[in-house]
NUGU-704309 format. One record per residue: residue in three letters; x, y, z of N, C-alpha, C in turn. Coordinates in steps of 0.05 Angstrom, whole numbers, plus 32768, in hexadecimal, padded with zeros to 4 digits. Example, Ala and Ser with C-alpha at 12.3 -4.5 7.8 and 13.67 -1.06 7.14 Angstrom:
// NUGU-704309
ala81087F8E809C80F67FA6809C81087FBE809C
ser81017FD3808E81117FEB808F81028001809D
//
This chain:
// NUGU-704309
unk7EE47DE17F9B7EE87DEE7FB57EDC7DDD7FCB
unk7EF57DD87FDF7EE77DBF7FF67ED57DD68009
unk7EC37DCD80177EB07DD4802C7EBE7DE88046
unk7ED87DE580487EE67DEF805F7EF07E0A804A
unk7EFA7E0C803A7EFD7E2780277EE87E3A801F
unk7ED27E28801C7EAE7E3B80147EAD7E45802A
unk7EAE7E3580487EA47E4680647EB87E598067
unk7EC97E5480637EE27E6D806B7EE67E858061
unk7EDC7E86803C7ED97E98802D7EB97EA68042
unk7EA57E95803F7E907EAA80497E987EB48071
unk7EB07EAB80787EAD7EBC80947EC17ED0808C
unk7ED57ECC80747EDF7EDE80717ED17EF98065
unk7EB47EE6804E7EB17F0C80477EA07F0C8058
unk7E927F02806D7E897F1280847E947F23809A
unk7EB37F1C809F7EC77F2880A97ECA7F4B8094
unk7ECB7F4480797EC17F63806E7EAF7F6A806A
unk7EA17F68806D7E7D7F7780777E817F838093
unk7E8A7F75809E7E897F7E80C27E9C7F9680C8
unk7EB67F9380BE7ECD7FA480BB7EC37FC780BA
unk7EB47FC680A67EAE7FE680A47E957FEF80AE
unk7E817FDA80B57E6D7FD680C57E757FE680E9
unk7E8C7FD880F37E9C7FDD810E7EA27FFD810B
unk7EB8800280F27EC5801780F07EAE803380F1
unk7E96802F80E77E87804180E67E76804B80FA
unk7E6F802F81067E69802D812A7E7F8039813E
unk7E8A803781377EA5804F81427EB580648142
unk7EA1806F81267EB0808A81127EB2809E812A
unk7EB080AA81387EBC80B8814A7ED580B5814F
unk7EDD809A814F7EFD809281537F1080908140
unk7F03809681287F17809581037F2180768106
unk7F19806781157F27804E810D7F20804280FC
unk7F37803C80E37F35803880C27F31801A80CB
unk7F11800C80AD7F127FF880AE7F2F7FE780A9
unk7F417FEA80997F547FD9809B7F567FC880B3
unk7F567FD880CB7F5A7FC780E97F4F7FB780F1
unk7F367FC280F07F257FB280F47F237F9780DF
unk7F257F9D80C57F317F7F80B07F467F7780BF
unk7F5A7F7780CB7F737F6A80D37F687F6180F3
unk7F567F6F81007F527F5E81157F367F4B8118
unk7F287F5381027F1F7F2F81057F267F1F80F7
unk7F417F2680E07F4A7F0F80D77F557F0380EB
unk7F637F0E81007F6E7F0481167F587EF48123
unk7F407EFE812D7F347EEB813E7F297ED9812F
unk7F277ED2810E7F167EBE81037F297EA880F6
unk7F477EB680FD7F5F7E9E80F47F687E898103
unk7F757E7380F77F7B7E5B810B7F877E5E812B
unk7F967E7C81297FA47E8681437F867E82815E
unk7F747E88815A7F5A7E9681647F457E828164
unk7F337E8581577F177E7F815B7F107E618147
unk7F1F7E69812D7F2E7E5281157F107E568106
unk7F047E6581047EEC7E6280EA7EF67E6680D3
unk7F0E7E6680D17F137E7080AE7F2D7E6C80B0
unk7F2E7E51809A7F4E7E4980977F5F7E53807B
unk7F747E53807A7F837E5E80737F8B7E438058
unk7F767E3F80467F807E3480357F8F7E3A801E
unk7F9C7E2480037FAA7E397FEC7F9C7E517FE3
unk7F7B7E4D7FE87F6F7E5A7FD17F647E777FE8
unk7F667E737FF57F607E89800A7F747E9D8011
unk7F8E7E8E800A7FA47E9A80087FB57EA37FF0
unk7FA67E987FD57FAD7EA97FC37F8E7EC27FB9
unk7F7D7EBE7FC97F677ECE7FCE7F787EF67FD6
unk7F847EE37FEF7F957EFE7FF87FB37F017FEC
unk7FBB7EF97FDD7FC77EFB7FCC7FC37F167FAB
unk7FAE7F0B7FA47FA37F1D7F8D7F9A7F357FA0
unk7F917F377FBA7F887F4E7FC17F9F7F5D7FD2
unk7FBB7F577FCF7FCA7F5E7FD17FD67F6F7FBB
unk7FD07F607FA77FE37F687F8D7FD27F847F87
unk7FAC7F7E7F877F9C7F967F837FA47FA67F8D
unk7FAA7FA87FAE7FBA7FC07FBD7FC97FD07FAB
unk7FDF7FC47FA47FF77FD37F987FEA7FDB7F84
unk7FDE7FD57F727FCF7FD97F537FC47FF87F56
unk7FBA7FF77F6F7FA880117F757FB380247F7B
unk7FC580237F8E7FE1802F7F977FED803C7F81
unk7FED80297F698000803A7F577FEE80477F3F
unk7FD280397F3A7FBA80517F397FB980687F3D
unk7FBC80667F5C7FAB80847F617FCC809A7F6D
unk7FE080887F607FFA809C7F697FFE80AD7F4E
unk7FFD80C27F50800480DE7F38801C80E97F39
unk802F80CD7F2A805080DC7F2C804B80F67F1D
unk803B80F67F08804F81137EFB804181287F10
unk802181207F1A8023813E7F2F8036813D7F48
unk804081277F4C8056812E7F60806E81347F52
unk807C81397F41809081397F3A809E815B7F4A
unk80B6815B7F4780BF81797F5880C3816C7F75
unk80BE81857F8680BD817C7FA480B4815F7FB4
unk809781627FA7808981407FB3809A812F7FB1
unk80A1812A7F9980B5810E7F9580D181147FA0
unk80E381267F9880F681277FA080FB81287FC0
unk80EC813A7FD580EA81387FE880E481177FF3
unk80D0810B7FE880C980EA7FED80E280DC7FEB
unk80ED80E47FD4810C80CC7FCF811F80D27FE2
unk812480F97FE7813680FA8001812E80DB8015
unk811380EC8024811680E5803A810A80C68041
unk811480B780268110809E8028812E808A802F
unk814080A1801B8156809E80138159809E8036
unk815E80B18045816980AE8064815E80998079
unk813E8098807281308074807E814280658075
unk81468060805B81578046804E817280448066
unk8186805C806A819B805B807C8194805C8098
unk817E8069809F8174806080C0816F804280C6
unk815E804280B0815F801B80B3816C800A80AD
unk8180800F809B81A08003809E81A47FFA80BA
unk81AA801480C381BA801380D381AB801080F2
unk8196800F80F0818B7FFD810981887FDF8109
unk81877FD780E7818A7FC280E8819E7FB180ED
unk81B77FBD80E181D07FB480F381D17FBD8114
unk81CA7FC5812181D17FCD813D81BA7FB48147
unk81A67FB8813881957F948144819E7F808146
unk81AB7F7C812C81BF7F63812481DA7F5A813B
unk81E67F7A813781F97F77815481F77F6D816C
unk81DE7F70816D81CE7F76818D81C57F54818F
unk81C47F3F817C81AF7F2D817281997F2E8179
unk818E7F468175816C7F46816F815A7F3F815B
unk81767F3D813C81687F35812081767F23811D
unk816A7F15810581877F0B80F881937F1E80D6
unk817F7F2780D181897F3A80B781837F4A80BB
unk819B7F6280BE81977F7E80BB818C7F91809E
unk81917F7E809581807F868070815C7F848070
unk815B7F70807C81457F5D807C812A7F77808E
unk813B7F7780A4812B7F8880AE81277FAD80B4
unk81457FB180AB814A7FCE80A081327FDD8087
unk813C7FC3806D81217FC6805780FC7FCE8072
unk80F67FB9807D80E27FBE808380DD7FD68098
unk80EE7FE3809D80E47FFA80AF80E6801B80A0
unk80F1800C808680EF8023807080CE8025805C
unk80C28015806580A480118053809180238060
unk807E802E80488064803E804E8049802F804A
unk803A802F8054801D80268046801080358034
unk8016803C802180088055801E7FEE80498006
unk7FEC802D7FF77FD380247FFB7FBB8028800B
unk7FC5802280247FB98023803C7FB280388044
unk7FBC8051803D7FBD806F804A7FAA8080802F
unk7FAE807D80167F9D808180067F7C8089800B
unk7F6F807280117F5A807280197F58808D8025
unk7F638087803F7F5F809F80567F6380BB804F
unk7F7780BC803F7F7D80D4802C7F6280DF8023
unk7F5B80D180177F4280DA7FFE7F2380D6800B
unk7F2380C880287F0A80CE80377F0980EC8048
unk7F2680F6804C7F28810A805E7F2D812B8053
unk7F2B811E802D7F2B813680227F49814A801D
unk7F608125801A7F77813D80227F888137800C
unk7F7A81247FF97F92811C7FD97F94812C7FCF
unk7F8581457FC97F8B815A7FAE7F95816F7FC6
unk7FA381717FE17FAD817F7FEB7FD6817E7FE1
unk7FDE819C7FEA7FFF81947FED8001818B7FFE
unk7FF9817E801580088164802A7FFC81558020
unk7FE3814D800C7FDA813280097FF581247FEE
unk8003813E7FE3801381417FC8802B81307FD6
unk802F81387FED804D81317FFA804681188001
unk803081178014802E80F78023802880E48014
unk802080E87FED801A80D87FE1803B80D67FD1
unk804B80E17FD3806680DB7FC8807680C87FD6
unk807780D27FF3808A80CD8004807B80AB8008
unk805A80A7800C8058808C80088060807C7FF0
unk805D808A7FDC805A80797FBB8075806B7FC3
unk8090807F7FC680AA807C7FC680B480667FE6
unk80A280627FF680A8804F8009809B803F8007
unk808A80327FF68079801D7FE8808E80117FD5
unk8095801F7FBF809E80167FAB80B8801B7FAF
unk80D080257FC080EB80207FBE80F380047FCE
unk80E380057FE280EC7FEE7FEF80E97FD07FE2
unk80D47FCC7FD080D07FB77FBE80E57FB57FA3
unk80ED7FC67FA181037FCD7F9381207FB47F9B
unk811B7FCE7FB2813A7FC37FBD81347FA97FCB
unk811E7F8E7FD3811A7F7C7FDC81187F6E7FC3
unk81157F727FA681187F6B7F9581357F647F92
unk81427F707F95815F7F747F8E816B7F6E7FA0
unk816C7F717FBB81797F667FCD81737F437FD5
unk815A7F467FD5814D7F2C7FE681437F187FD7
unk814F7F1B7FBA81437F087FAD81537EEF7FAB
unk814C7EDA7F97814D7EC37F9C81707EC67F90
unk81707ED97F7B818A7ED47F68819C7EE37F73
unk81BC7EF07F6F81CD7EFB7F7781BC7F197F6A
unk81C27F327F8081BA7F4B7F7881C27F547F56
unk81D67F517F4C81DD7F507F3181C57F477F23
unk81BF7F2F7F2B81B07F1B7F14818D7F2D7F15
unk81887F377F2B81747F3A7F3C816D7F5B7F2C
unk81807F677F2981827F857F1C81827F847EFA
unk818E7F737EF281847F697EDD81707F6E7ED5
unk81607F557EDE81467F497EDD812B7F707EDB
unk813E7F747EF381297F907F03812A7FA27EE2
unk81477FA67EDB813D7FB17EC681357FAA7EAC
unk81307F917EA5811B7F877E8C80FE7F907E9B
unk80FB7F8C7EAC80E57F947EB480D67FAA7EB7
unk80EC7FBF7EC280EB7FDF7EBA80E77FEC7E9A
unk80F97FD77E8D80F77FDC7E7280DD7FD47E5B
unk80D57FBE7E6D80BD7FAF7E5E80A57FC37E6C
unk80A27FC97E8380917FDD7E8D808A7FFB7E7C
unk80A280047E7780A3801F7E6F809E80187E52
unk80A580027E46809280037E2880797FF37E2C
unk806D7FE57E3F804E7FE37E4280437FFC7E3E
unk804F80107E568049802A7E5A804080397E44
unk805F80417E38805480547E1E803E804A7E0E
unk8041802D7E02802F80267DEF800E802D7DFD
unk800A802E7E177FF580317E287FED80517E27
unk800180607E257FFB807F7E247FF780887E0A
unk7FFD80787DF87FFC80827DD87FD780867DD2
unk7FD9809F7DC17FBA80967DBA7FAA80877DB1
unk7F8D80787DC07F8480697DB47F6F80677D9C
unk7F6C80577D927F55805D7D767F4180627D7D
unk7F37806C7D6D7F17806D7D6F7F0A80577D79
unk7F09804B7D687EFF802F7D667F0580237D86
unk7F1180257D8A7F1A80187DA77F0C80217DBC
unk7F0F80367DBF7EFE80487DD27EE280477DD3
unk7EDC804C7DB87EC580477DBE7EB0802D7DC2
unk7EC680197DBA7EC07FF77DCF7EBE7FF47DE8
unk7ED880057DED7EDE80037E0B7EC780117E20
unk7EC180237E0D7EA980317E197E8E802A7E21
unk7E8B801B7E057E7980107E027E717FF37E1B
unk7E827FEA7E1E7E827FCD7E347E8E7FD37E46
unk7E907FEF7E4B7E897FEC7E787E7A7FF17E78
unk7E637FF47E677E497FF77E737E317FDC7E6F
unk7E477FC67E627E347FAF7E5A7E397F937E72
unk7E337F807E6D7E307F6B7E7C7E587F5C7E74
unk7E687F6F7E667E837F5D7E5F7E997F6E7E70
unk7E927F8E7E797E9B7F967E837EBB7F957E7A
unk7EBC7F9E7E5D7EDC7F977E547EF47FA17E5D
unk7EE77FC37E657F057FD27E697F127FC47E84
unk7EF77FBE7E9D7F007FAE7EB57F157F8E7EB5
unk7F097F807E977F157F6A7E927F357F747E8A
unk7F3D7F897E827F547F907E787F5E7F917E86
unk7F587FA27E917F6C7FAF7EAB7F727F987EBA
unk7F637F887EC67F647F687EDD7F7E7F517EC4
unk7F7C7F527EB07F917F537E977FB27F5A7EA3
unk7FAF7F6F7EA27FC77F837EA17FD67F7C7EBC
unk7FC07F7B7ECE7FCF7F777EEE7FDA7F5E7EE8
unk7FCB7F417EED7FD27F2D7EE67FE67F2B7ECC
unk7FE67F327EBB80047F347EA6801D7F387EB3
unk80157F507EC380327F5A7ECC80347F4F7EE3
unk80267F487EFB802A7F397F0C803F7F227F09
unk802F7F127EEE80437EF67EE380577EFC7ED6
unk80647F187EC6807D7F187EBC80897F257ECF
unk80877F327EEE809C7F317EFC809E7F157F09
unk80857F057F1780887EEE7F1E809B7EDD7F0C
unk80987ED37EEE80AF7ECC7EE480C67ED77EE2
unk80CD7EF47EE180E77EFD7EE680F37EFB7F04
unk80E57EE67F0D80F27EE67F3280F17F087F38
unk80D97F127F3380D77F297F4080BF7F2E7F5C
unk80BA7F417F6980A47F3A7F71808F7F427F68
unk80737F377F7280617F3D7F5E80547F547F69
unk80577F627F7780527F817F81805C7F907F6E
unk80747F8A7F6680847FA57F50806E7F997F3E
unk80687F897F3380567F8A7F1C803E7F947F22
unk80327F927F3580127F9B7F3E800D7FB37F3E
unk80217FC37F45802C7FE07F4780327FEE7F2C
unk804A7FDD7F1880447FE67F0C80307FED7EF4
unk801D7FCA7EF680007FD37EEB7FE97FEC7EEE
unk7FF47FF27F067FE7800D7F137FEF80227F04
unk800080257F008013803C7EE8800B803B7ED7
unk800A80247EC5800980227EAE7FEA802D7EA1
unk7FD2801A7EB47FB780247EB07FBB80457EBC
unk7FC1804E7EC77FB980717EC57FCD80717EB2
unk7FDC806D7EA67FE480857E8A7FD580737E6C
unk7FC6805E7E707FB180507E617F9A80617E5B
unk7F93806A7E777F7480767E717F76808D7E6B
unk7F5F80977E627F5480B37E5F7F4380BB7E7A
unk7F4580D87E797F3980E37E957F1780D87E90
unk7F0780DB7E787EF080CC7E7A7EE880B17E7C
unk7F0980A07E7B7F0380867E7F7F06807A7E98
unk7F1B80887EA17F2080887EC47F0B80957ECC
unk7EFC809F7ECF7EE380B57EDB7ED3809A7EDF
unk7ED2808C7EC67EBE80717EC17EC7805C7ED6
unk7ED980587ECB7EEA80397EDB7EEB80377EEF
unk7EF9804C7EFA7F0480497F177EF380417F2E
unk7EDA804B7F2C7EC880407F3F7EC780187F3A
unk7EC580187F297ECD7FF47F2A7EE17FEF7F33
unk7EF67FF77F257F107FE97F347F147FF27F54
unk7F0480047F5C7F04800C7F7A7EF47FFB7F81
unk7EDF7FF17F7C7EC27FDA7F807ED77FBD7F83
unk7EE37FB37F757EF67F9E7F737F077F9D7F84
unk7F117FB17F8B7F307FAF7F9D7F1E7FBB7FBB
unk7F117FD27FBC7F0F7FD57FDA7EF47FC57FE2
unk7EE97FBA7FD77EC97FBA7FD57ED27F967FD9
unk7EE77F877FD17EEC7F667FD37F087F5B7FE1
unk7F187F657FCC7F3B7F517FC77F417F657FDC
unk7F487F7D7FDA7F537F8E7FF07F4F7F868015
unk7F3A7F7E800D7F357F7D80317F377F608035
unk7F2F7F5480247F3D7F2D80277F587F2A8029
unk7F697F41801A7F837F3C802B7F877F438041
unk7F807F5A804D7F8A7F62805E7F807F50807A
unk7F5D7F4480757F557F3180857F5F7F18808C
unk7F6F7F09806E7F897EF480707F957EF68081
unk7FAD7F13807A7FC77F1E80957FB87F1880A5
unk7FA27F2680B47F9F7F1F80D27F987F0680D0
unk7F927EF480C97F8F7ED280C97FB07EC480CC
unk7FC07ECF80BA7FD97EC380BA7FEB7ECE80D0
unk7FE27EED80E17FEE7EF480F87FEA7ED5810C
unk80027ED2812080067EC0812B80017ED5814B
unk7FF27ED0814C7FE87EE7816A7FE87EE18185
unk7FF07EC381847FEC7EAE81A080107EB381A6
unk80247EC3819780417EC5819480437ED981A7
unk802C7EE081A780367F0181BC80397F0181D0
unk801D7EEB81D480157EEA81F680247ED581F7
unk802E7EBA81F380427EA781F5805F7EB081FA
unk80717EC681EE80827EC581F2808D7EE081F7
unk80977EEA820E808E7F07821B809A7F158207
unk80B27F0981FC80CE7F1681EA80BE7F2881D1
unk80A67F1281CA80967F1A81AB80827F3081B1
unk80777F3881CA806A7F4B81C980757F6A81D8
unk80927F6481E5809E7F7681DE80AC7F8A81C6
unk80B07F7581B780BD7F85819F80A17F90818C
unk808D7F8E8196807A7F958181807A7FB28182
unk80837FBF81A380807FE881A3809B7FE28193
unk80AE7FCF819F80CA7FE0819180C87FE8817B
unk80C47FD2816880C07FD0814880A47FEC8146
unk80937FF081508081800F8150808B8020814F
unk809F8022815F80BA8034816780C9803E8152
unk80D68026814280EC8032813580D380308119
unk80BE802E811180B8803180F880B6805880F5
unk80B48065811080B0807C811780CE8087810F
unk80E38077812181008087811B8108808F8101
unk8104806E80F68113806080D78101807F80BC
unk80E4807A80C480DB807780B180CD809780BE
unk80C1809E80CE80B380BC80D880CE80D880E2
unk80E080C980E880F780E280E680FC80FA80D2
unk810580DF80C1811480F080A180F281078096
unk80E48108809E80CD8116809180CE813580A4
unk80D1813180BA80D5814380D280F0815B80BC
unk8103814680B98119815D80A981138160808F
unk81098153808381058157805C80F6816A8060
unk80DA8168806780C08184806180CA819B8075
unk80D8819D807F80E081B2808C80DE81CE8087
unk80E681D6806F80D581F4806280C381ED8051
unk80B781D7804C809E81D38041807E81CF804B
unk807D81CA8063806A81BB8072806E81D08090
unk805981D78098805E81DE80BC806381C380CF
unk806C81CC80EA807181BA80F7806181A180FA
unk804481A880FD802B81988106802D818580F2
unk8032818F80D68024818280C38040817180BA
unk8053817280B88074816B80BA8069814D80CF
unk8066815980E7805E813E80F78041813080F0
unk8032813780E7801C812280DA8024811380CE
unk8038812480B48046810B809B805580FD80AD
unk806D80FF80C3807780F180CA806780D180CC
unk805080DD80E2803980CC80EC803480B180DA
unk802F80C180C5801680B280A9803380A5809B
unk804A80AA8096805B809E8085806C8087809A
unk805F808580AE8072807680BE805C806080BF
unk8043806080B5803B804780AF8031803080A4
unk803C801780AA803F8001809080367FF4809D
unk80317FD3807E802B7FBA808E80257FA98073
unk80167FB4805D801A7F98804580357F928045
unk80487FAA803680647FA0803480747F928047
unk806B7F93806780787F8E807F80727F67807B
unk80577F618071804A7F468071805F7F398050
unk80637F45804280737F3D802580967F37803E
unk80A27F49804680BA7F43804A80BB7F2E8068
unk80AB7F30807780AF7F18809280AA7F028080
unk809A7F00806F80947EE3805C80B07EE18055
unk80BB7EF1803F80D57EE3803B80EC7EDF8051
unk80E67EF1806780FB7EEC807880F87ED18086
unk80DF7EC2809080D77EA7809680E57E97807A
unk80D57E94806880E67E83805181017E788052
unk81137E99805581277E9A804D81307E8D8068
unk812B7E88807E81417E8C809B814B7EA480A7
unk81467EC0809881527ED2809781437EE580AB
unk812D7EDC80C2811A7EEB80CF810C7ED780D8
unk81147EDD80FD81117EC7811580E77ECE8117
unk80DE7EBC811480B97EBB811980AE7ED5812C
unk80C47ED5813A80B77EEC815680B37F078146
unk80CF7F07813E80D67F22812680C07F298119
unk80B87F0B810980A97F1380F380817F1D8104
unk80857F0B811980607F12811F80667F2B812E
unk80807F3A813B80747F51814680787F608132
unk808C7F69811480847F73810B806F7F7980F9
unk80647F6380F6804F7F6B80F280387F7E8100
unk803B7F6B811A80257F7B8132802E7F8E812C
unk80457FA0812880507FBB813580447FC88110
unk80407FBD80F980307FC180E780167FCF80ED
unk80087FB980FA7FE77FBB80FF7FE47FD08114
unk7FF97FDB81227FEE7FE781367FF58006812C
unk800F8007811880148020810B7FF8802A80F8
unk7FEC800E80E67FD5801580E07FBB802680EE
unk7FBB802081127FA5802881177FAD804A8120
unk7FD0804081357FD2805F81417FD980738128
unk7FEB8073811E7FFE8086810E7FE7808E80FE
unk7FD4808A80EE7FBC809C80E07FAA80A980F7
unk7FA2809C81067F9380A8811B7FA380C0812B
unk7FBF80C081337FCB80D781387FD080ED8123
unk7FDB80E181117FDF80F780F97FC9810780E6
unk7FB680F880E27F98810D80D87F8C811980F8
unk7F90811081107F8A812481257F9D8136812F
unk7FB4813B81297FBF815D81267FBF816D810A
unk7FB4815A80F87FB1816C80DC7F92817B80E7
unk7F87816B80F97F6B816B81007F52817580E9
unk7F50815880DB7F43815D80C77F33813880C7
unk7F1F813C80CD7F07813480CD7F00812680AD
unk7EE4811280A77EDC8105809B7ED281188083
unk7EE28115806E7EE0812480547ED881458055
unk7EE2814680367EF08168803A7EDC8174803A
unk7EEA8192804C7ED981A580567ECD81BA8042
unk7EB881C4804D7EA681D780377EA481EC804B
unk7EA7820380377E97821E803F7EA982278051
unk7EA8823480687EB6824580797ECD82338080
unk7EC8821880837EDF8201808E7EFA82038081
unk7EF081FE80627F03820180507F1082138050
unk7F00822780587F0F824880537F2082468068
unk7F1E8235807B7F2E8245809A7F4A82298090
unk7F49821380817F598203807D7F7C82108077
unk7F89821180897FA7821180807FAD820A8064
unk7FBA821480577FBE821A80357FC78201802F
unk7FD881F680407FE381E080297FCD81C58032
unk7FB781C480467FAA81AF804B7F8781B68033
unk7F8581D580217F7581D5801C7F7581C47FF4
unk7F6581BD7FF37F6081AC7FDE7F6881C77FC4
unk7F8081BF7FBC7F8781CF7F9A7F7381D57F85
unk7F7581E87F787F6481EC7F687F6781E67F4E
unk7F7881CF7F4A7F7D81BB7F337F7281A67F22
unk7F6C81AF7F0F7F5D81997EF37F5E81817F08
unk7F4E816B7F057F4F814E7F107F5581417EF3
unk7F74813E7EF77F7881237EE27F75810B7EED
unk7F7F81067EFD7F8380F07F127F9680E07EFB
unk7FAB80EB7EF27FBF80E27EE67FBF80DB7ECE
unk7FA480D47EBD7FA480CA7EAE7FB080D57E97
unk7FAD80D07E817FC380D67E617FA680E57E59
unk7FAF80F67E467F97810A7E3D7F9680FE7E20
unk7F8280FD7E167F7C80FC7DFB7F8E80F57DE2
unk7FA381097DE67FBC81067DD17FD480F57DDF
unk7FCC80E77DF77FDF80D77DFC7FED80DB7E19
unk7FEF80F37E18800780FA7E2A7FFC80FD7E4D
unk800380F87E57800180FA7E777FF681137E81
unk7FDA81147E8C7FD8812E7E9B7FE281327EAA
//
């Protein structure tokens, strides 16, 4: 490691020390460290100030803490407790983003505001819900029914759109590309089972045995599993998000509820505690921010693109929860599902690559990313109006029914004893 990569790594993890340092200095204002990670990657990147360059290794730094994102994402997502309404409702009203953003993307295209209406339709259909997780579970609202919905409706705008950018946007003809998607589906779902089957004795009680030693095994597995599947979608010309993701799956129907009870605080120590915020500190390093103020065109489209992530992607929720959700809370989810930005940073990359997405495109959507990160949670948990972790005692009691925390076993998804999925 040359001398210019050592300094860069230490302003970067000083850039995450400071991040939640700021955010807490300002907790009156709920502003989520994420932002604060994306805006002094901005001021410590070459665009800015230039303390911290953007080498291979700094950039496959944010790379793995990209992939961790998704890993966790698909961790701490509980298809079978969403299964019924959550999910189905999620696929509706993803299914109508997918055609809102069609079809703005062609009217851009018409207009020559893009150059691919695919290119950028896909991205105004994405959720963060990585990113929204967190906030979920500081504010006391995952084991709620809107935490049930807003954790579907994200899983399903995380993971369809990678899907279909798999398949659409990949290197091979969509045929070859769907293929591929399903050896991969197929090789997944028997990782899976063999992962939910019961394990030996013997095993367990190894595994048990060394998270509590200096080899830390079950942690080495799991960092295993991501990286496995990372590299067999990477070799299947897939992306390596569907694999990171679906490592996330696979470890909750792996563990037992006493081994997840164990683990998870590490793999939360690893991903939010390092890789997690080094990516997101990268993005703002690789944001090109001198584009905005340089060229009036690029910092106009940054509300537009704010705009339609609201139309595309916060509409269809307004009509799906409609007899499920009251109004207020109907428009929170709108709020919270209308905002993205890892997946937004995966598709402007390929749209630069490809030719297929003019530079301006790509830095305001991003901006119009970073800025959905700060407003759209900050609006939507202040009409749920619900404050820094869940309420006790009279609070709770006065809590609207579907925002109050269920009175349901904590699997947190994992496979029970004999195998099978809680």
């Amino acid at each position: 490691m040359n001398q210019t990569t050592a300094v860069s790594l230490v302003v970067i993890t000083l850039a995450a020390v400071v991040a939640p340092l700021l955010s807490e200095l300002l907790r009156r204002f709920r502003i989520p460290s994420v932002l604060f990670e994306l805006m002094l990657g901005i001021l410590i990147g070459p665009a800015l100030l230039g303390w911290a360059d953007l080498s291979p290794f700094v950039k496959g730094l944010g790379a793995l803490g990209l992939a961790f994102l998704f890993f966790i994402a698909g961790y701490e997502i509980d298809f079978a407790k969403l299964r019924g309404h959550p999910l189905n409702r999620g696929l509706a009203g993803w299914v109508i983003s997918l055609a809102l953003g069609l079809t703005v993307g062609v009217v851009l295209m018409i207009s020559g505001f893009v150059i691919s209406s695919l290119l950028v339709g896909l991205a105004l259909t994405t959720t963060a819900i990585g990113t929204l997780l967190p906030m979920l579970r500081d504010r006391g609202l995952l084991e709620t029914r809107f935490g049930d919905y807003l954790a579907a409706a994200g899983a399903v705008g995380e993971f369809a759109p990678i899907i279909a950018v798999t398949i659409l946007l990949g290197s091979s003809s969509p045929t070859s590309e769907g293929v591929l998607l399903l050896a991969f589906v197929v090789l997944a779902i028997g990782v899976a089972w063999m992962a939910s089957r019961p394990q030996p004795p013997r095993l367990v009680e190894i595994m048990q045995r060394h998270l509590s030693t200096s080899t830390q095994l079950p942690v080495r597995v799991i960092m295993l599993l991501i990286t496995a599947m990372v590299a067999v979608a990477s070799t299947l010309g897939l992306d390596m998000l569907l694999g990171a993701f679906a490592a996330g799956l696979i470890a909750r129907l792996a563990l037992h509820p006493e081994q997840a009870e164990a683990l998870t605080p590490k793999l939360e120590s690893i991903g939010f505690g390092f890789l997690i915020p080094v990516f997101f500190i990268v993005s703002g390093m690789k944001f090109d921010v001198t584009a905005l103020w340089s060229e009036a065109g690029t910092a106009i489209r940054v509300p537009i693109f704010l705009g339609l992530f609201l139309i595309v992607r916060g509409l269809p929720a307004l009509v799906v929860y409609r007899k499920l959700l009251s109004g207020t809370e109907r428009l929170a989810l709108a709020l919270l599902q209308s905002t993205a930005l890892p997946l937004l940073v995966v598709i402007t990359e390929i749209g630069l690559a490809t030719g297929r997405m003019r530079p301006e495109n790509a830095t305001a959507l991003v901006g119009a990313g970073m800025l959905s990160v700060l407003v759209f949670p900050l609006a939507g948990f202040a009409l749920l109006g619900r404050g820094e972790g869940p309420p006790t005692g009279s609070d709770a009691a006065a809590q609207p029914p579907d925002l109050q925390p269920e009175t349901r076993p904590s699997t947190q998804g994992r496979a029970d004893p004999a195998g099978e999925p809680a």
